[in-house]
C-alpha positions in Angstrom: 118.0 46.8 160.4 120.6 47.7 157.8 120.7 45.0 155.0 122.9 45.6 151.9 121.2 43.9 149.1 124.1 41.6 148.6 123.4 40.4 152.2 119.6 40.5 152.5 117.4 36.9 152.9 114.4 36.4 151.6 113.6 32.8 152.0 111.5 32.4 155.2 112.4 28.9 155.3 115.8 29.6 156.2 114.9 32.6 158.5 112.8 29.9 160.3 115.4 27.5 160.6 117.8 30.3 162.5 115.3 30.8 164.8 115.1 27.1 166.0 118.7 26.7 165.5 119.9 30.0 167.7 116.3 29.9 170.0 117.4 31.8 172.8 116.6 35.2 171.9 116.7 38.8 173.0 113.3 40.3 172.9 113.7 44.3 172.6 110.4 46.3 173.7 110.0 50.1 174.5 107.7 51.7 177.4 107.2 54.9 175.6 110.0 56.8 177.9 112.7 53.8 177.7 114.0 50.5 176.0 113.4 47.1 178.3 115.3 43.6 177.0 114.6 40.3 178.0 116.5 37.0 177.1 114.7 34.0 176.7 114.5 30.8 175.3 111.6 31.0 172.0 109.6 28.2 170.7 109.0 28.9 166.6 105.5 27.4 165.2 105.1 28.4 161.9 102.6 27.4 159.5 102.4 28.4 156.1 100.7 31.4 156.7 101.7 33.0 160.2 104.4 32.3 162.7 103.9 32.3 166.3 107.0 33.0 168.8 105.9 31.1 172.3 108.3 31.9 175.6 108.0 32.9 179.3 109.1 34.5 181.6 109.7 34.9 185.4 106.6 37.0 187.4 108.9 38.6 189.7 110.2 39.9 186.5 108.6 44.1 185.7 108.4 43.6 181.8 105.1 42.3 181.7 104.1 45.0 183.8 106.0 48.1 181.9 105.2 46.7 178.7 101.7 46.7 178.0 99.5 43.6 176.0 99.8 44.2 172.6 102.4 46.2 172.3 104.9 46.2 169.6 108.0 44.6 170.2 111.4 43.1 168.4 112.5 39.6 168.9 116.4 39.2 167.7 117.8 36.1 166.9 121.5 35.8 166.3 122.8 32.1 164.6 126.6 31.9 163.9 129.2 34.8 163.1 132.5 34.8 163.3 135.3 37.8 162.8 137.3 37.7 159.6 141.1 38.2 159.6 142.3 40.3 156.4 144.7 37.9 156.3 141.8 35.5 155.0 142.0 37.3 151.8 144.7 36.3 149.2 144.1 39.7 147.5 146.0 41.6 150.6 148.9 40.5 149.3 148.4 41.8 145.8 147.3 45.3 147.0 146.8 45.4 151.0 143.4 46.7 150.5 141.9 44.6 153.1 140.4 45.3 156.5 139.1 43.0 159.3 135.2 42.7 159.4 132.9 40.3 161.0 130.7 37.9 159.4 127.1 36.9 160.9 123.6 35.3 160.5 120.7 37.2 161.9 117.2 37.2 162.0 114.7 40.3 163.2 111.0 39.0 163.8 108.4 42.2 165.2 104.9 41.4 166.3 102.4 42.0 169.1 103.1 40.8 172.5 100.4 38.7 174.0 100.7 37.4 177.9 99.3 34.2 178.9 98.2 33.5 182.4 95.8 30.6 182.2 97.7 27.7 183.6 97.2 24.8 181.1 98.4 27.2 178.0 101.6 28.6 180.2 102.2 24.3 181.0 101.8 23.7 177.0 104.3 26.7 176.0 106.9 24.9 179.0 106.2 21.8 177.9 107.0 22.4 174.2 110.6 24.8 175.1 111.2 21.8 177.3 110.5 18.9 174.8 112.0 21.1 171.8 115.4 21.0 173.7 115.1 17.9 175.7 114.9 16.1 171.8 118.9 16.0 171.4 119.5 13.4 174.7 119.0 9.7 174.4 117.2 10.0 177.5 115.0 13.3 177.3 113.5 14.6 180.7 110.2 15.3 180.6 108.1 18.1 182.9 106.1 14.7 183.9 108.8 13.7 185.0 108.9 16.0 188.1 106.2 16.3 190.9 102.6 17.6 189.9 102.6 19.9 192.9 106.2 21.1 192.6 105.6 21.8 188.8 102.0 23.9 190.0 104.2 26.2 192.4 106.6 26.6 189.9 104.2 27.4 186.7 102.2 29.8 189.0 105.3 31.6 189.3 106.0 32.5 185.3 103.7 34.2 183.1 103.6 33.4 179.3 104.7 35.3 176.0 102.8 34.9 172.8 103.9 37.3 169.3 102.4 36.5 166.2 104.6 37.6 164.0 103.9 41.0 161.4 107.3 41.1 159.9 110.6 39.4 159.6 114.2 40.3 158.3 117.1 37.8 157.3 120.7 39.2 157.3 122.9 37.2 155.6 126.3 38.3 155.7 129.4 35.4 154.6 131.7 37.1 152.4 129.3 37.5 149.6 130.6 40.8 148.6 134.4 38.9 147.9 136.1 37.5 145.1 135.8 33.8 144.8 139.7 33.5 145.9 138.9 35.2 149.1 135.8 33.3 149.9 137.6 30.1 149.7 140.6 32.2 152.0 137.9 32.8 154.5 136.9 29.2 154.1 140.6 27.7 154.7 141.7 30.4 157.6 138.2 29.3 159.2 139.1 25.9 159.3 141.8 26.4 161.1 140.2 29.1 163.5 139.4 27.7 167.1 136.2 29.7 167.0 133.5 27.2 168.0 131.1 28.7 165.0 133.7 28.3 162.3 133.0 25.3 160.8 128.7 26.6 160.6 130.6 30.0 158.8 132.8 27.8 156.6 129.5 26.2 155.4 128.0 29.0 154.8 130.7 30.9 153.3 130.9 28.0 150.9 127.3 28.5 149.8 128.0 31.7 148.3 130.3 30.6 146.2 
């Protein structure tokens, strides 16, 4: 990935927390002849030494079977962007040299695939995507909650995704590269923007001010 100084992040923590944020992710792989993409939902454990990216995916589905165990692949998680009018920028009118861009959060994590088949590991990696997003109702379901035999057929018919990850990028891009007076116009034509992410941009714009 491209990263411009002025946009690059280095602070894991924040990577991390993009990851949880924005956790359904596109995982990129190639076969050797061609490229195969998968979207899925991505449980983050990190420690302070390695992070571990936990998912699954259907059996029906070829990946696992094109892609082989261990091989390297890209997982991409994209948290909020938002397109930025020139007319953000006070400055246009001073000297109209101003063109539209787009600003945006992403994070690039590469590791090794791993599949898991044995059934009490796929249950724990459903059981923590589940739990992780079931957290934000008053009333969380739980995979307990369904039938023990209906949850069996079900599990028997997904195969887990383990990467430990190798290496991880952080692209940071708010309108760091502006003039104070055209951060703050991003800020104020964002607040008015009916773009459900502007008010996460705004926040971040204002954080490189």
């Amino acid at each position: 990935m491209y990263i411009p100084a002025t946009f690059k992040q280095d602070n894991i923590d924040e990577m991390i927390s993009v990851m949880r944020d924005y956790p359904f992710a596109t995982l990129v792989a190639h076969t050797g002849t061609d490229i195969e993409v998968v979207h899925l939902p991505v449980s983050v454990e990190s420690t302070e030494n390695s992070i571990v990216l936990k998912s699954h995916i259907a059996k029906a589905n070829p990946f696992w079977k094109v892609i082989e165990e261990q091989s390297k692949v890209l997982v991409i998680f994209n948290g909020a962007h938002s397109y930025i009018s020139p007319s953000y920028y006070p400055t246009k009118a001073q000297h109209g040299r101003a063109v539209p861009t787009w600003n945006y959060v992403v994070v690039h994590a590469k590791g090794n695939i791993h599949y898991v088949h044995e059934p009490q590991a796929v249950y724990q990696i459903l059981e923590t995507l589940t739990n992780e997003q079931e957290a934000q109702f008053e009333l969380p379901w739980s995979i307990s909650d369904a039938p023990g035999d209906f949850i069996e057929k079900l599990q028997t018919a997904v195969v887990g995704i383990e990467i430990k990850v190798e290496s991880i990028e952080g692209k940071w891009k708010v309108s760091q590269n502006q003039p104070a007076e055209n951060k703050q116009g991003v800020i104020d034509g964002l607040q008015a923007s009916t773009n459900p992410m502007a008010s996460e941009m705004v926040s971040l714009v204002r954080s490189a001010l």
